[in-house]
Every structure is written in structure tokens, then in C-alpha cells.
C-alpha positions in Angstrom: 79.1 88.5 75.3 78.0 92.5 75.5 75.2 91.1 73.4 73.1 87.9 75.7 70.2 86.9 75.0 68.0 87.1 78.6 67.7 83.2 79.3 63.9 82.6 80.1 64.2 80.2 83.6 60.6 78.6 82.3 62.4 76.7 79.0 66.1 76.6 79.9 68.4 78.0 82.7 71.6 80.0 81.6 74.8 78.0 82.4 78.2 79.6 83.0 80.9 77.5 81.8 84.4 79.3 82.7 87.9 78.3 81.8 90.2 81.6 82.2 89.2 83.7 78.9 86.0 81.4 78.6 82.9 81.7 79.2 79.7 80.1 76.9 76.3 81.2 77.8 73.9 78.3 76.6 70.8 79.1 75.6 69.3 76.2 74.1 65.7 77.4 74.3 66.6 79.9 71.8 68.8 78.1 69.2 68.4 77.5 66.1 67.9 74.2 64.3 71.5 74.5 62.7 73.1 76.0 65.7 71.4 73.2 67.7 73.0 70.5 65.2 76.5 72.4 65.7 75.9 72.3 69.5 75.4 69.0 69.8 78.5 67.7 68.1 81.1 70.5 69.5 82.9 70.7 72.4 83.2 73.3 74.7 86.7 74.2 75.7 86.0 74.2 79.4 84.5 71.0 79.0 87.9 69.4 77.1 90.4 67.0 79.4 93.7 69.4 78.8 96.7 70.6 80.5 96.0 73.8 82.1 99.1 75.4 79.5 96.8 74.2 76.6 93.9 75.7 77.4 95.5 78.9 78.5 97.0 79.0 75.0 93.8 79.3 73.4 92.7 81.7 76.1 95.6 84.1 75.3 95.0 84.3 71.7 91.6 84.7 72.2 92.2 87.9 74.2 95.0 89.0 71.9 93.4 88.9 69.0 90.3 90.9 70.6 92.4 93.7 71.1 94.4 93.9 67.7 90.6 93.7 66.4 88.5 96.1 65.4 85.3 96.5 67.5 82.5 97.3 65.9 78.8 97.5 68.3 77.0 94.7 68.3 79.6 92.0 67.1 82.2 91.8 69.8 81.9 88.5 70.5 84.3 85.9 69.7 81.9 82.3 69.0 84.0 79.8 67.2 84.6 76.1 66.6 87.4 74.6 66.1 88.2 71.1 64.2 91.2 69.4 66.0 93.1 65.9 65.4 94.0 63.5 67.5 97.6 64.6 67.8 96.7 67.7 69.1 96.7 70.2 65.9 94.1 72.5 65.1 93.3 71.7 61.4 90.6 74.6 61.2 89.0 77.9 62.8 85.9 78.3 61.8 82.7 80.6 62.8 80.2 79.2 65.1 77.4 80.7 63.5 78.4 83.4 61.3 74.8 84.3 60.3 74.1 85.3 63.7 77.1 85.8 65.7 79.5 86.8 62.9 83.3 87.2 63.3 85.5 89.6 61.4 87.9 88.6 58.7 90.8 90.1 60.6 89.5 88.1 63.8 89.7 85.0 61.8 92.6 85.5 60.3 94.5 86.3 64.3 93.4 83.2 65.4 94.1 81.1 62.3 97.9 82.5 62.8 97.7 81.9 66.5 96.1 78.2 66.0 99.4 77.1 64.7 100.8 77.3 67.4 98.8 75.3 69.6 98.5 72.2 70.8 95.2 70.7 72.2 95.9 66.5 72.9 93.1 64.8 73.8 93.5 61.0 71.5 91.2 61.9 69.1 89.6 63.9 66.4 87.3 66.9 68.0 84.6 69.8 67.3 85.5 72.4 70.2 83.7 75.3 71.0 85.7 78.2 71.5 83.8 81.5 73.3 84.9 84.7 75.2 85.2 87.4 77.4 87.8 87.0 79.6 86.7 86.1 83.5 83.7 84.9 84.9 82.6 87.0 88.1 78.9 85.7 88.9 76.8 89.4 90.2 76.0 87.7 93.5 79.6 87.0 94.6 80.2 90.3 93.8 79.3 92.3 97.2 76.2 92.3 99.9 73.2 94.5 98.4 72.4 97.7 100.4 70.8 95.7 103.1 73.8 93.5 103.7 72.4 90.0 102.6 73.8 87.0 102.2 74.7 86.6 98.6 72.7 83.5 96.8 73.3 81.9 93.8 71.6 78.9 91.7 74.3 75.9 91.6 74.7 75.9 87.9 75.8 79.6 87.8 78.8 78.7 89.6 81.9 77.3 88.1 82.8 74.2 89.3 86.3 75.5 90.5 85.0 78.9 91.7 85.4 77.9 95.5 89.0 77.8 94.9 90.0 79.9 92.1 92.8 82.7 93.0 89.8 85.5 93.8 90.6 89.2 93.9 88.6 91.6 95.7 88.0 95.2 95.9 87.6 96.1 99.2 85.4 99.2 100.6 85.6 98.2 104.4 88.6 101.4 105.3 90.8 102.8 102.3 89.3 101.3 99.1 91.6 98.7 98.5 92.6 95.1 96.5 92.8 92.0 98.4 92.6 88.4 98.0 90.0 86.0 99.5 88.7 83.0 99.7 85.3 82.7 98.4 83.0 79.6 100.1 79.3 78.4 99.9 77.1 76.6 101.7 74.1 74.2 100.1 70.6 76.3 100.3 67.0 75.5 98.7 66.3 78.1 95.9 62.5 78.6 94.8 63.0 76.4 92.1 66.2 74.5 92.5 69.4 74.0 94.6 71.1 77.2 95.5 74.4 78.3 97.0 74.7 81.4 100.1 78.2 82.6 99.3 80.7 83.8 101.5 83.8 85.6 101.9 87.0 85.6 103.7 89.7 88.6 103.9 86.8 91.3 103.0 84.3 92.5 104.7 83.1 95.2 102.7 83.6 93.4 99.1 82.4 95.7 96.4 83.1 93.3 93.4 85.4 90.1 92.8 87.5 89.3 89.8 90.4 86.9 89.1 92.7 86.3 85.8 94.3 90.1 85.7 98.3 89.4 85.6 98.9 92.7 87.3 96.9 92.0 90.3 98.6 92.8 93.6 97.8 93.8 97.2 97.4 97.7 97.2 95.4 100.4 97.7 93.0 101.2 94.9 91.9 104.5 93.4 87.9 105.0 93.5 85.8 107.6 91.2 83.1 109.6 92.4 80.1 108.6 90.7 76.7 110.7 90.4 73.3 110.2 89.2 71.0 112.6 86.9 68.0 112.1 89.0 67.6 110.6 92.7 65.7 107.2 91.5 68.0 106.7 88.5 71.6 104.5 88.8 74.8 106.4 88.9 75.6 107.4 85.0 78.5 110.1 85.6 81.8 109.0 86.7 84.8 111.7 87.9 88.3 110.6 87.8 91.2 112.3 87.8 89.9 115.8 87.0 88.1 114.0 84.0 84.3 113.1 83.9 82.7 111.1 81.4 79.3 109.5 81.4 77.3 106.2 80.3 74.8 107.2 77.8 71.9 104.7 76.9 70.5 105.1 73.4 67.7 102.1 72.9 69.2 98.9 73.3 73.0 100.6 73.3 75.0 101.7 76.0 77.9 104.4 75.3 80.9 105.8 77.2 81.2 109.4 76.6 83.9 112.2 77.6 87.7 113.1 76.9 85.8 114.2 73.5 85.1 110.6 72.7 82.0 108.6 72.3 82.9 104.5 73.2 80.3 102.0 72.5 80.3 99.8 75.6 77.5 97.1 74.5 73.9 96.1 73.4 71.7 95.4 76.5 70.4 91.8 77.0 66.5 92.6 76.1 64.3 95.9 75.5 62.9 95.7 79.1 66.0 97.3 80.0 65.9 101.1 79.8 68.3 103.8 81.0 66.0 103.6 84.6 68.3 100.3 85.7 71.6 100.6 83.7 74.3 102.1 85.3 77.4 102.4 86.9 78.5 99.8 90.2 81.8 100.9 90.3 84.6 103.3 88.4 88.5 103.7 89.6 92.0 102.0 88.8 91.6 98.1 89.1 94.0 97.1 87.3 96.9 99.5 88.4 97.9 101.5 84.9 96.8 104.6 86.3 93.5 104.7 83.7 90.2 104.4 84.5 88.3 101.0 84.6 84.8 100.4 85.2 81.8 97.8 86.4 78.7 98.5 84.5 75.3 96.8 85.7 71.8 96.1 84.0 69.4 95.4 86.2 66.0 93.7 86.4 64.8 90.6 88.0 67.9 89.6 86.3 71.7 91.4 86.8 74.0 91.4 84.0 77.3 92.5 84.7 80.6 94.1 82.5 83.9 94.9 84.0 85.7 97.3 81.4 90.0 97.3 82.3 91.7 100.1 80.5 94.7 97.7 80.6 92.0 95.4 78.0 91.8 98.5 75.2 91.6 97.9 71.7 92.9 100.4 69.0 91.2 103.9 69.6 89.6 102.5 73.0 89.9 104.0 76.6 88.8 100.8 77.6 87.4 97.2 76.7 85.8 94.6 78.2 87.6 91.9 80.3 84.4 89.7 82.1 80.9 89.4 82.0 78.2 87.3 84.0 74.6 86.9 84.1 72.9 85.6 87.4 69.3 85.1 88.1 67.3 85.9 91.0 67.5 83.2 94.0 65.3 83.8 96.4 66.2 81.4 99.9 63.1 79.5 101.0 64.9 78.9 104.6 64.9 75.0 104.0 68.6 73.8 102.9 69.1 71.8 99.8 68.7 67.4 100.3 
């Protein structure tokens, strides 16, 4: 996922299907004939009928076998299909598309071991589509915009159980803190299709939401100063601690350097973004083990969004991704949705 392709909104909408540690970006516009072939007989995980303890099996390997990984830039996501029988076992892990979303040996081999161990009933023989990162957190649910709005959405951004999924959120209204809330929508008419207007309860002030962290808990929350190189630019320069480190955005890459260490964070979505509208939303201690997290954002007409968690780190990692979204511009004609 640190590598989407932008969808284009004229051919094909991008869809955000979440269960836990999965999310699939479709993008069927841009396919290609054998991906397309692969698509069309596969499964996607979130779409399966399983116990909620199934699913989360596969989502904890997943996210295991991330970390004991080796990360190397451009290839970090995890795009595989699985065959499985009818009684439940997974015969076979295979890539979805090694030629152009490869996965590592090691990677393979982590969730061939882990595959044993599972057990996905459904009655009958199955292609699933296994995807990460780990939590979907749609930009627009994330906080107001400097002018206080109300957040919009298209419909098919949003999960179909994101109204009551156990939401997190860190709080600016007073002390920075970590809350939970209940998130809630009502039907509005986007330019071009159905919409949502989200809203919130138990926050006032939300700077971003987030769900699925095990160490979540109502608490006060440490927040790093951020600064910016020039007045029109996005914050890039994040002090925590008595440490500073910086984002650094070399062509289509984005790096995390300080603490004499240079991280690569992820490949931006398309070359219209630049360094001009990547930067940082937020930087402090999310997750609560005293390290430093951080919310990066690209920005055009369309947001994409990366919540790092030091708690997520891979070998010789501060940090690592734990949830990515992409959400498209939804402008509210004032006439609600029939």
C-alpha cells in the first residue's frame, strides 16, 4: 500500500474494502489482462462469510510476518492469493501478481508456516485475496480542515461497518489526548454520486481516527512540534523528545531522516506529487511505547494518508506502517442523496 496507484474517478472509483489488517484498493481501470483474469476468480478476504477469529488469523500473520520481513522501498506490500478447500485448509500461498507487486521469499515462506495453522470454513473450494496494511482510517473522518467543515465522503470509501467499528481518536480540543467515539453519517448528494457528511461524538477537536492498536486506552497523548522549511510548504520537521528528524522527498520517495538514520517511508501515489503537498499531519506517542509515531499526508485533489506506529517496526526500523487510505474529493451540492 505505500505504493497506490492514483485511481482516475472518470474510468473507475477506488474502493476500500477493510477487514482489521485488510484493506484492497481496486483499481480495475488499470489492471492487467492477467491480473484482471486473477481478479475475477479470487476472493477478497473481507468479502469471505467467516468467523470473525478466522479472519483475524489471517490478519495477524499478515502483520507478523511484515515485521520479521525485510522492507525494501517500493515492495512493501503484501498482495496474495490464497487456494483453500472446503474443509477450511489453506492448500497454497501464492503471489498475486509477482511481476508487478512482488513478494519476498522470506515473506512467503512466514506466511506459508503461518497458513498451517489456519482455518478459513466456508463449504467449498476458494481463490481468496489476501492484501495489507493494517487499519483503514478514510482522510475525511480524520478531523475538520482549517475552516472547520463538515467532513464528506463518497459512500463506497466507507467500510460497511465503519459507523460502528471500536474508533479511537486523538483529541486536540484541551490537553492532546486519546479518546473513543462514535463515528456517524448522514446521506448527502456528491457531484457525481452519493456521499456521506460524517460526524463525531466524544471529540470535538478530532485530529485523526484510528482503530485495531491493542494498546489503545484513554490517556493523555504526547504531541511533537512540527515546523515547516518555508511558510507555503507542509510541515517536514518533527521535534520530539529532544530529537528532531525530518521527512525528505526525493522524486517519487519519501524518507525519514535523523537519530543518524535515513528510513524509507514510501513511493508517492503519482509524479504530480512534489515535496510542495507532502508532509507531516501529525507526529507524537499514539500508541503509548514512549517512541515516536507519525501521520504523513500527500495531498492534491486527492489525500492519501500513512499512519507510521513505532510499536509496528520492522528489523532496523524506528517505525513502520500500520494504515493507509486514499479518499477523493466530495464536494456537497446542498441536495441530499434519493
Amino acid at each position: 500500500m505505500p505504493s497506490p496507484d492514483k485511481p482516475a474517478r472518470e474510468m473507475t472509483r477506488g474502493r476500500l474494502i477493510v477487514v482489521s489488517a485488510a484493506i484492497v484498493v481496486a483499481t480495475a481501470a488499470s489492471a492487467s489482462p492477467a491480473q484482471a483474469a486473477r481478479e475475477a476468480r479470487c476472493v477478497s478476504l473481507p468479502d469471505l462469510p467467516l468467523l470473525p477469529t478466522s479472519a483475524q488469523q489471517v490478519d495477524e500473520a499478515v502483520q507478523l510476518c511484515e515485521r520479521e520481513s525485510s522492507m525494501t522501498p517500493g515492495a512493501d506490500r503484501v498482495h496474495v492469493r490464497l487456494t483453500i478447500e472446503a474443509t477450511g485448509h489453506v492448500r497454497r500461498v501464492m503471489p498475486f501478481d509477482q511481476k508487478d507487486e512482488p513478494v519476498s521469499a522470506s515473506m512467503l515462506r512466514c506466511l506459508r508456516a503461518s497458513s498451517a495453522r489456519w482455518s478459513l470454513y466456508t463449504g467449498e473450494n476458494r481463490c481468496v485475496e489476501v492484501a495489507s496494511v493494517s487499519e483503514s482510517i478514510p482522510r475525511d473522518v480524520l478531523g475538520t480542515d482549517e475552516k472547520g467543515s463538515p467532513l464528506l465522503h463518497y459512500e463506497d470509501e466507507l467500510s460497511s461497518d465503519f459507523a460502528t467499528a471500536g474508533w479511537w481518536a486523538v483529541c486536540g480540543d484541551g490537553d492532546m489526548s486519546l479518546r473513543p467515539v462514535t463515528v456517524s453519517a448522514i446521506h448527502i448528494k456528491c457531484e457525481d454520486d452519493g456521499g456521506r457528511e460524517i460526524r463525531l461524538a466524544g471529540c470535538a477537536a478530532p485530529v485523526f481516527l484510528l482503530k485495531g492498536v491493542p494498546t489503545l486506552e484513554a490517556r493523555a497523548v504526547p504531541s511533537a512540534a512540527l515546523s515547516r522549511a518555508a511558510q507555503d510548504m507542509p510541515p517536514t520537521t518533527i521535534s520530539f523528545r529532544g530529537e528532531t528528524r525530518r521527512l525528505e522527498v526525493k522524486g517519487r520517495d519519501v524518507w525519514l531522516v535523523g537519530r543518524g538514520a535515513r528510513q524509507w517511508l514510501l513511493r508517492l501515489p503519482s509524479d504530480d506529487f512534489s515535496a510542495r503537498n507532502v508532509g507531516v499531519r501529525w507526529a507524537g506517542d499514539v500508541d503509548g511505547d514512549g517512541k515516536l509515531d507519525v501521520l504523513v499526508e500527500a495531498q492534491d485533489e486527492d489525500s492519501f494518508d500513512y499512519l507510521y506506529l513505532s510499536s509496528f517496526a520492522r528489523r532496523g526500523e524506528s517505525l513502520h506502517v500500520a494504515a493507509a487510505s486514499w479518499a477523493a474529493s466530495c464536494h456537497d451540492t446542498g441536495a441530499p442523496e434519493n
